[in-house]
C-alpha positions in Angstrom: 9.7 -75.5 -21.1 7.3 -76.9 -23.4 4.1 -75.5 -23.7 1.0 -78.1 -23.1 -1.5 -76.3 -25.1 0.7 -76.4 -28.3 1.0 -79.7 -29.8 2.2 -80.4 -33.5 -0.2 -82.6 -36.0 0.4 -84.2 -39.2 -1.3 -80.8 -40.9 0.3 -78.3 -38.7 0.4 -76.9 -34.8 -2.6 -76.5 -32.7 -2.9 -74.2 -29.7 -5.9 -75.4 -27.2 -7.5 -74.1 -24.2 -7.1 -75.6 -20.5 -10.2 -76.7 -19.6 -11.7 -75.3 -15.6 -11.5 -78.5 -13.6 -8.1 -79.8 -15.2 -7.5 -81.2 -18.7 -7.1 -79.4 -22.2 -9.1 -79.2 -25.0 -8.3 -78.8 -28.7 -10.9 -78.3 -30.6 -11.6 -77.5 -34.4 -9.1 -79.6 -36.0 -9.4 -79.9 -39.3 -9.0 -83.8 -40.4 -10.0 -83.7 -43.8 -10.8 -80.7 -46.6 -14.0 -79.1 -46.4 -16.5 -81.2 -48.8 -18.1 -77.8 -50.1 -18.0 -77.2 -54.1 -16.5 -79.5 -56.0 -15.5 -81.8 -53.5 -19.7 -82.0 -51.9 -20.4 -86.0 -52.5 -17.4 -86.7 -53.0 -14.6 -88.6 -50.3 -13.0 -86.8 -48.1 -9.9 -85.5 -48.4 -6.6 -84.8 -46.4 -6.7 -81.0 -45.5 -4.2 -78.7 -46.4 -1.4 -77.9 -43.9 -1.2 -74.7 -42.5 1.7 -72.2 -41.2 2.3 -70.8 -38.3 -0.2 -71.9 -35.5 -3.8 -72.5 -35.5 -6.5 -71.9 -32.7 -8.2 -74.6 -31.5 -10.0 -73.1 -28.9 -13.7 -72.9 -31.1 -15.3 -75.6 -31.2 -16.7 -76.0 -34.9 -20.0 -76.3 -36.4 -22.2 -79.4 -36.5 -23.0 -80.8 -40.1 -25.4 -79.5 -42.0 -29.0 -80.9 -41.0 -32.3 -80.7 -41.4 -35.4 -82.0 -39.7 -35.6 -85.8 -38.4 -37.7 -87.8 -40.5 -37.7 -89.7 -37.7 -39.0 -87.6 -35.3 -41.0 -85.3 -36.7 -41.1 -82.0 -37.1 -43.4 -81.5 -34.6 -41.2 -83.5 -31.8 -37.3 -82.7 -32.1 -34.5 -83.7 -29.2 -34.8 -80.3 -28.5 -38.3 -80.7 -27.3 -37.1 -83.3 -24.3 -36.5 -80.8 -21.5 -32.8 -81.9 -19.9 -31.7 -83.8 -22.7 -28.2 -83.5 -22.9 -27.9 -84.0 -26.6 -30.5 -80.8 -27.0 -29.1 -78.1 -28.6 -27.0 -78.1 -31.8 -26.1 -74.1 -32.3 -24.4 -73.6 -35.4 -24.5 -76.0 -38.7 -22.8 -76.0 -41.7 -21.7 -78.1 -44.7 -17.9 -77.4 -43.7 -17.8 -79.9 -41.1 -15.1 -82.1 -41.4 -13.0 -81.0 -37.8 -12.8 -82.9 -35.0 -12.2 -82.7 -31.0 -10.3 -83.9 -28.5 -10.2 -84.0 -24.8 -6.8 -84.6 -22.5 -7.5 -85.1 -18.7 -3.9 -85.3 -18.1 -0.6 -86.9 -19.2 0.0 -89.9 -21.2 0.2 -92.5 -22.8 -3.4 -92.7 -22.1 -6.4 -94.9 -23.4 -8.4 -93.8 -26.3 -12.3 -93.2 -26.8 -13.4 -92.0 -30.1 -17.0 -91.2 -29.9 -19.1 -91.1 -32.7 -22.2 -89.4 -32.1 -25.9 -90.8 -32.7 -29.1 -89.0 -34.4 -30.6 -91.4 -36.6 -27.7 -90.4 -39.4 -29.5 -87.5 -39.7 -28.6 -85.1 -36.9 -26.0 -85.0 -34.3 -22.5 -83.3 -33.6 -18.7 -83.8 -32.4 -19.2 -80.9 -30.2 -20.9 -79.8 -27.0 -23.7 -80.0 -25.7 -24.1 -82.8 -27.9 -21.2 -84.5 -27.3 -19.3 -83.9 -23.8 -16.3 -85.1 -24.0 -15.1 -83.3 -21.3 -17.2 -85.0 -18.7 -16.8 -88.7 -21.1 -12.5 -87.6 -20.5 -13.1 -87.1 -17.2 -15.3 -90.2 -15.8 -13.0 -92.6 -18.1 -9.3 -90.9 -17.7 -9.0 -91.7 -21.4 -8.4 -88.7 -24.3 -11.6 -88.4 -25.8 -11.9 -87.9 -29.5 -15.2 -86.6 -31.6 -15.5 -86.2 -35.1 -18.3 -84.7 -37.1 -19.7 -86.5 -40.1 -21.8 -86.1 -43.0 -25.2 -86.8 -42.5 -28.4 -87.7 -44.4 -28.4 -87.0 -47.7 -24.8 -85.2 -47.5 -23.3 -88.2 -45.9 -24.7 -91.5 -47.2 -26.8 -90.2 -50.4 -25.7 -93.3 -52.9 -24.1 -92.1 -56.0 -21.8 -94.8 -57.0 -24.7 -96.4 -59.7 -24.4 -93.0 -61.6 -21.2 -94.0 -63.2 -17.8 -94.0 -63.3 -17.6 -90.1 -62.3 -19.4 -91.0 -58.9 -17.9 -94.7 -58.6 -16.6 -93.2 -54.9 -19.3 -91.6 -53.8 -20.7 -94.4 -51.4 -21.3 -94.3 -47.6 -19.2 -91.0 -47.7 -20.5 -90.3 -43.6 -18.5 -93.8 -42.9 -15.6 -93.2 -44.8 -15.3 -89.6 -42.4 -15.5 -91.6 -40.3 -12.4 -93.8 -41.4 -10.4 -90.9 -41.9 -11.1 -89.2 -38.2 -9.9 -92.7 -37.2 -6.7 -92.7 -39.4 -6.1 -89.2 -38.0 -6.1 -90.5 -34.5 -4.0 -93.3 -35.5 -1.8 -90.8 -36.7 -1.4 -88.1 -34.4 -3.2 -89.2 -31.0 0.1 -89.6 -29.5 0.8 -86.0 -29.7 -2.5 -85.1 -27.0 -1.0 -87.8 -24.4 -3.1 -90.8 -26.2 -1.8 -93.9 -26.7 -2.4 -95.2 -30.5 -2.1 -98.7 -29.7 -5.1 -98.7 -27.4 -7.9 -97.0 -29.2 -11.6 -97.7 -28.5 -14.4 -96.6 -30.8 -17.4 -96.2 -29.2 -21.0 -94.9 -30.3 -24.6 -94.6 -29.1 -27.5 -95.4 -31.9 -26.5 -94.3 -35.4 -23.2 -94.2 -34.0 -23.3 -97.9 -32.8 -24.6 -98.7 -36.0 -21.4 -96.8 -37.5 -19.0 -99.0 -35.1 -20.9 -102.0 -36.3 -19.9 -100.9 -40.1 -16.5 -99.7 -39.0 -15.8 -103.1 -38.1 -16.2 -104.1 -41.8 -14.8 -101.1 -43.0 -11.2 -101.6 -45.0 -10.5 -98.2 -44.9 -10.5 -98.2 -40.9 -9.1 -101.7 -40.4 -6.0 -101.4 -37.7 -7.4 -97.9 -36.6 -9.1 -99.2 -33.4 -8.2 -101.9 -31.1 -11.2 -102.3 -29.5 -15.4 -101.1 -30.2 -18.4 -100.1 -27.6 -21.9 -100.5 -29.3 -25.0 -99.2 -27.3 -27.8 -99.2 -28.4 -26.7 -100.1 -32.1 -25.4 -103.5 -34.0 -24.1 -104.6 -36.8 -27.6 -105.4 -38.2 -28.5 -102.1 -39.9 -27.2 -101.4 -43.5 -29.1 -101.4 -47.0 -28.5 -102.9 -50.4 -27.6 -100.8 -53.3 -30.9 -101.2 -54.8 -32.7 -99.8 -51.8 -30.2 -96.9 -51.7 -30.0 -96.0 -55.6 -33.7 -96.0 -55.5 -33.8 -93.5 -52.9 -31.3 -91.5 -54.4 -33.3 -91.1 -57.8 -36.1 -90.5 -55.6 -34.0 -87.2 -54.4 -32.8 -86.4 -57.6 -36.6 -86.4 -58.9 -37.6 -84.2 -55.8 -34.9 -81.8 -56.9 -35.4 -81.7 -60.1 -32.4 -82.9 -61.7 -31.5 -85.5 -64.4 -28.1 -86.1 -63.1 -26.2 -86.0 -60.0 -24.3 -83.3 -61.3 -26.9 -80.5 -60.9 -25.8 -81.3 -57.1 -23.0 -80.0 -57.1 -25.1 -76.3 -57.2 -28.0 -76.9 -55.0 -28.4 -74.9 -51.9 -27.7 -76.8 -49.6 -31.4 -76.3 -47.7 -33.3 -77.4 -50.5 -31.7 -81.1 -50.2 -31.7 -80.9 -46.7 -36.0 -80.1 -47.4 -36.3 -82.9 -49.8 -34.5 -85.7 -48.2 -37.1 -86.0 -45.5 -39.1 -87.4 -47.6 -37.9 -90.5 -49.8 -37.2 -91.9 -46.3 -39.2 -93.4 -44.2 -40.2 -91.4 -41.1 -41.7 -94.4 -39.1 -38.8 -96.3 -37.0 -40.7 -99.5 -37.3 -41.1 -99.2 -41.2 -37.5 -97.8 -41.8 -35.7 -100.6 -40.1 -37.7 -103.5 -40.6 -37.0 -105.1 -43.8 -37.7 -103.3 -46.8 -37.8 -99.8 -45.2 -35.8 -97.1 -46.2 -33.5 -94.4 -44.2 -30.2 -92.8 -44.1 -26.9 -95.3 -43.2 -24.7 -97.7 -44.2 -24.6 -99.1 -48.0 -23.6 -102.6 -48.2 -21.5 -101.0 -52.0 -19.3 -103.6 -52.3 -16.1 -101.2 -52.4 -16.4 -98.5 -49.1 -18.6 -101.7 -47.3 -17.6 -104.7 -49.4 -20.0 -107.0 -47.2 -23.1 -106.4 -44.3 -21.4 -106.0 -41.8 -23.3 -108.6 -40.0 -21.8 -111.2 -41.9 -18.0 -110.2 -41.5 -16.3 -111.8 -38.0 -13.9 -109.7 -36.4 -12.6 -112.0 -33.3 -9.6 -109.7 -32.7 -11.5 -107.2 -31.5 -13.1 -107.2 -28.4 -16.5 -105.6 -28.1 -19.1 -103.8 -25.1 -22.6 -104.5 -26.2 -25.1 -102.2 -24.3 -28.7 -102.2 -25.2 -31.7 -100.4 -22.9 -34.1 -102.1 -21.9 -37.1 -99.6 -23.5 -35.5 -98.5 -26.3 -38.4 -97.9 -27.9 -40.6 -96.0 -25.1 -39.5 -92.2 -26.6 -40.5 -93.1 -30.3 -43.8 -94.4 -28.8 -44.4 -91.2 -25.9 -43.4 -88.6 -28.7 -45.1 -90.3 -31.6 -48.2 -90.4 -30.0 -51.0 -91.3 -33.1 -48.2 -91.2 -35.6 -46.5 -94.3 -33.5 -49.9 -95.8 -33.1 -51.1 -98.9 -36.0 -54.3 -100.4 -35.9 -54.3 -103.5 -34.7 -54.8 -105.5 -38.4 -51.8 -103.2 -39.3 -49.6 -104.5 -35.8 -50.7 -108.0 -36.9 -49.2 -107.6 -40.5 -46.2 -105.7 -39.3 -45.5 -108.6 -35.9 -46.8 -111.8 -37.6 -49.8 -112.9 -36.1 -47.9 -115.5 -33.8 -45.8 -112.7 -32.4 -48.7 -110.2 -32.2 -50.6 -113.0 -29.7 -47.6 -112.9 -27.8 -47.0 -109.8 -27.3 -50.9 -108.3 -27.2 -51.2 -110.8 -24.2 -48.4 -109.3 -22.3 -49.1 -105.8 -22.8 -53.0 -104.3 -22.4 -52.3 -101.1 -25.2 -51.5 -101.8 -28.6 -48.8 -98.8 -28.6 -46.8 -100.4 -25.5 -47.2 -103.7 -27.6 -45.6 -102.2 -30.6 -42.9 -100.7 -28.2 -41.7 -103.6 -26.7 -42.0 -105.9 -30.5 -39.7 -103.4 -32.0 -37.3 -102.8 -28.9 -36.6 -106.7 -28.8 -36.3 -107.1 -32.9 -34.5 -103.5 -33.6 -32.2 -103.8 -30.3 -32.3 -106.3 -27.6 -32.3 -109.9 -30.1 -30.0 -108.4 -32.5 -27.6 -106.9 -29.3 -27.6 -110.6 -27.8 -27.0 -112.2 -31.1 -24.0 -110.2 -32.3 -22.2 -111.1 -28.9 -23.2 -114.5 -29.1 -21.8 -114.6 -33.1 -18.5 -112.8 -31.8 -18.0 -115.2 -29.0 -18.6 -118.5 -31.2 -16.2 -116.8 -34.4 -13.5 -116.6 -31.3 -13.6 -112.9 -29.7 -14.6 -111.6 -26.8 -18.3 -110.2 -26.5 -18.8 -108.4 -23.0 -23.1 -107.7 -23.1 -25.0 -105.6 -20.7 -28.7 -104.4 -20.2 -29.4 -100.6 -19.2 -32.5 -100.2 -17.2 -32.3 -97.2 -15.2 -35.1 -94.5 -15.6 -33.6 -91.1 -15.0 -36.8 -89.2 -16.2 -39.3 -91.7 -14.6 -41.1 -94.7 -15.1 -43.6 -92.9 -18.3 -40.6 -93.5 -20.3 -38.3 -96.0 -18.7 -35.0 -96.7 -20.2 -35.4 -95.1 -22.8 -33.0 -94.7 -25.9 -30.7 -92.6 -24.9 -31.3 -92.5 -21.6 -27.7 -93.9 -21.0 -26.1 -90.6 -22.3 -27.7 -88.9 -18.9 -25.3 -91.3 -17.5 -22.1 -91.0 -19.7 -22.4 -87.3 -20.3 -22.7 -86.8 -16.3 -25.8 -85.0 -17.2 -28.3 -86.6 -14.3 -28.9 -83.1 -12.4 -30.3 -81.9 -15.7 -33.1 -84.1 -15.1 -33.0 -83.7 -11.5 -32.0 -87.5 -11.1 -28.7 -87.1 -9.6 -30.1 -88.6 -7.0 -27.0 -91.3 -4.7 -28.8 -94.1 -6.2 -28.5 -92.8 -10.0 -25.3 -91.6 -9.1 -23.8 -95.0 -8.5 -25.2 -96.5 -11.8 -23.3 -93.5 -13.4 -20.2 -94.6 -11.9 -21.0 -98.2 -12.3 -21.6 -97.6 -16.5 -18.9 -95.3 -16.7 -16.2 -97.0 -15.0 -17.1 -100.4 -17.3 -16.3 -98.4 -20.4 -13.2 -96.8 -18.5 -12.4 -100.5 -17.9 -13.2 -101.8 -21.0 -11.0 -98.9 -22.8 -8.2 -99.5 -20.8 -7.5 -103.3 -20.7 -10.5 -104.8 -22.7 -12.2 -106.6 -20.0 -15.4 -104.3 -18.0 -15.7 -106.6 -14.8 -17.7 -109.5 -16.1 -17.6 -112.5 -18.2 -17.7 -112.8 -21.3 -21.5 -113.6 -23.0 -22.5 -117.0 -22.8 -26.5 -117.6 -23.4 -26.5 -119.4 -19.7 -26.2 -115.8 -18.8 -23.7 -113.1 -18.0 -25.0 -110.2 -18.9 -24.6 -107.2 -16.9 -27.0 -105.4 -15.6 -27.5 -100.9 -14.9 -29.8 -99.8 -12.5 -32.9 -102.2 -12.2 -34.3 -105.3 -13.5 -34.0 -106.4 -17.2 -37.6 -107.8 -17.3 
């Protein structure tokens, strides 16, 4: 009789773990070489096969990572009681594994999740990622992959010449390879390669948005969930070189070379700071952050201009995406009003000053709309009018009460069946869970959530409240 916990990959055989309420887990797998030493800023690389049979019952350590830029360092995830993407454990450089989740036998749907954090935090792993509870509400295998982040991951090397010419958006091309390695062995964990969705929540959106214009992942994934993330965020290579002499300065180095050495903390220190820590300034035009590179080889185009009708997308945005920037920023998040008026235009500053009394909820709601809710609307509109089918839905629940609202990330409360953290597993919540998480289990499995596709007369769906 075969054993279920011993499946055979392209690098060798795995044994996992049966998980308490039903379902295995492998975790650990390794799908590309460890990009430590020589091979740190570089692409990654197939791992080495091993003998015999490895444990995957560990689940490995997030990527290497430092403080948010974004957040702070005096407000971290970690600081938002409940959150269900709170606690990180171990990190290292060696990252590159992956993890997947089987609620039962296949052929099965596929999910590959790819974890959020402003490209500068996050992991494949529990608590962060639960793809236990994301295999369980969906019935699909479940796939999470670390990837490089911040500086590690999408540090832009490939100006420095012809020694670095590959060393470009190396986060996303991880990400490429975790999705050729799912191509390639999914079927093996009771997946069904020819039905693969990639899925992601923030940065991670943002990665599905780049995936999409990715060669390296083309014919990996049949289908894409974006929440909370477009194809709108990437940046030139002039923006990106100029941060990464801005590193090398900080470091002290003349060359990319002397990065090869570095410990790894003292870039994780100093790339806080050629980055822009402000979420209005470092995605409005001219800021600068960690992400995509618009190179020209790994992303040979923004992603925003490349149509992709074959693929059928879920477009989820919250409806106060902003509201935990502003509540955790506090003064930081807070501009004077001659500096909201430069940042809005002063047509759009009217506008939105009359509707909201405080200059900080103003803000809030400016940069929700032009950072999530116009661009989220226009990408399924764009996808719909190039020939593909754009399914668009608003998330308004408020799991942790009406001071932050739907917040970003509030949906994860949701998809990670994490509401009793929070205390909001309350019937009504409940059924928005099961309502948001069986349209993604839809969506996986056939392409179609329960609703129309977008149209600008209106069919949007929407979670848990009103959109207004």
């Amino acid at each position: 009789m075969t054993d279920p916990l011993l499946v055979d990959t392209t690098s060798g055989t795995v044994r996992g773990r049966a998980l308490p309420g039903g379902g295995r887990c492998f975790a650990g797998i390794p799908f590309a070489a460890p990009p430590v030493g020589e091979l740190r800023f570089r692409p990654p690389r197939p791992p080495e096969p091993w003998p015999g049979v490895r444990d995957a019952g560990r689940f490995p350590a997030a990527p290497a990572q430092g403080v948010s830029a974004l957040m702070g360092a005096e407000n971290t995830r970690s600081d938002f009681p409940g959150f269900p993407t709170a606690s990180l454990g171990e990190t290292a450089e060696d990252c590159l594994y992956l993890n997947v989740w089987t609620p039962g036998d296949g052929p099965r749907p596929v999910i590959v999740w790819i974890y959020g954090g402003g490209f500068e935090a996050g992991s494949a792993s529990p608590p962060y990622t639960d793809g236990a509870a994301l295999a369980r509400g969906t019935g699909a295998v479940v796939v999470a992959a670390n990837y490089r982040l911040g500086a590690l991951g999408y540090l832009h090397l490939a100006g420095f010449g012809a020694d670095w010419a590959g060393s470009a958006n190396l986060g996303l091309q991880d990400q490429a390879a975790a999705l050729r390695w799912v191509r390639d062995n999914i079927a093996a964990f009771g997946g069904d390669p020819g039905n693969v969705t990639v899925a992601g929540q923030s940065a991670g959106a943002f990665s599905v948005g780049a995936l999409l214009a990715t060669p390296a992942a083309a014919g990996t994934f049949h289908k894409a969930i974006l929440q909370s993330g477009t194809t709108s965020r990437s940046f030139s290579t002039a923006t990106a070189t100029a941060m990464a002499e801005d590193l090398l300065t900080a470091l002290g180095l003349d060359d990319p070379d002397g990065l090869r050495t570095v410990p790894v903390d003292r870039i994780l220190a100093a790339q806080v700071d050629v980055v822009d820590g402000d979420i209005g300034r470092r995605n409005l035009p001219g800021g600068r952050a960690w992400g995509a590179v618009v190179d020209g080889e790994v992303l040979p185009a923004a992603p925003d201009s490349v149509a992709v009708p074959e693929i059928p997308l879920l477009i989820g945005v919250n409806r106060d995406e902003v509201r935990l920037f502003q509540v955790l920023g506090g003064d930081r998040f807070r501009l004077a009003e001659d500096e909201l008026r430069a940042e809005m235009g002063a047509e759009l500053f009217a506008a939105y000053r009359a509707r909201e009394h405080d200059p900080a909820a103003a803000r809030g709601a400016f940069l929700t709309d032009v950072l999530y809710r116009i661009p989220a609307a226009r990408l399924a509109r764009e996808h719909v009018e190039a020939g593909g089918r754009a399914y668009h839905y608003v998330f308004c629940d408020e799991p942790c009460g009406p001071q932050l609202g739907a917040f970003h990330g509030a949906e994860l409360l949701h998809v990670f069946d994490k509401l009793a953290l929070v205390g909001a597993d309350t019937p009504e919540r409940l059924a928005v869970r099961d309502a948001l998480v069986g349209a993604w289990s839809a969506f996986a499995a056939t392409g179609d959530p329960g609703w129309p596709v977008y149209s600008a007369e209106g069919s949007s769906r929407v979670f848990g409240g009103s959109a207004v």
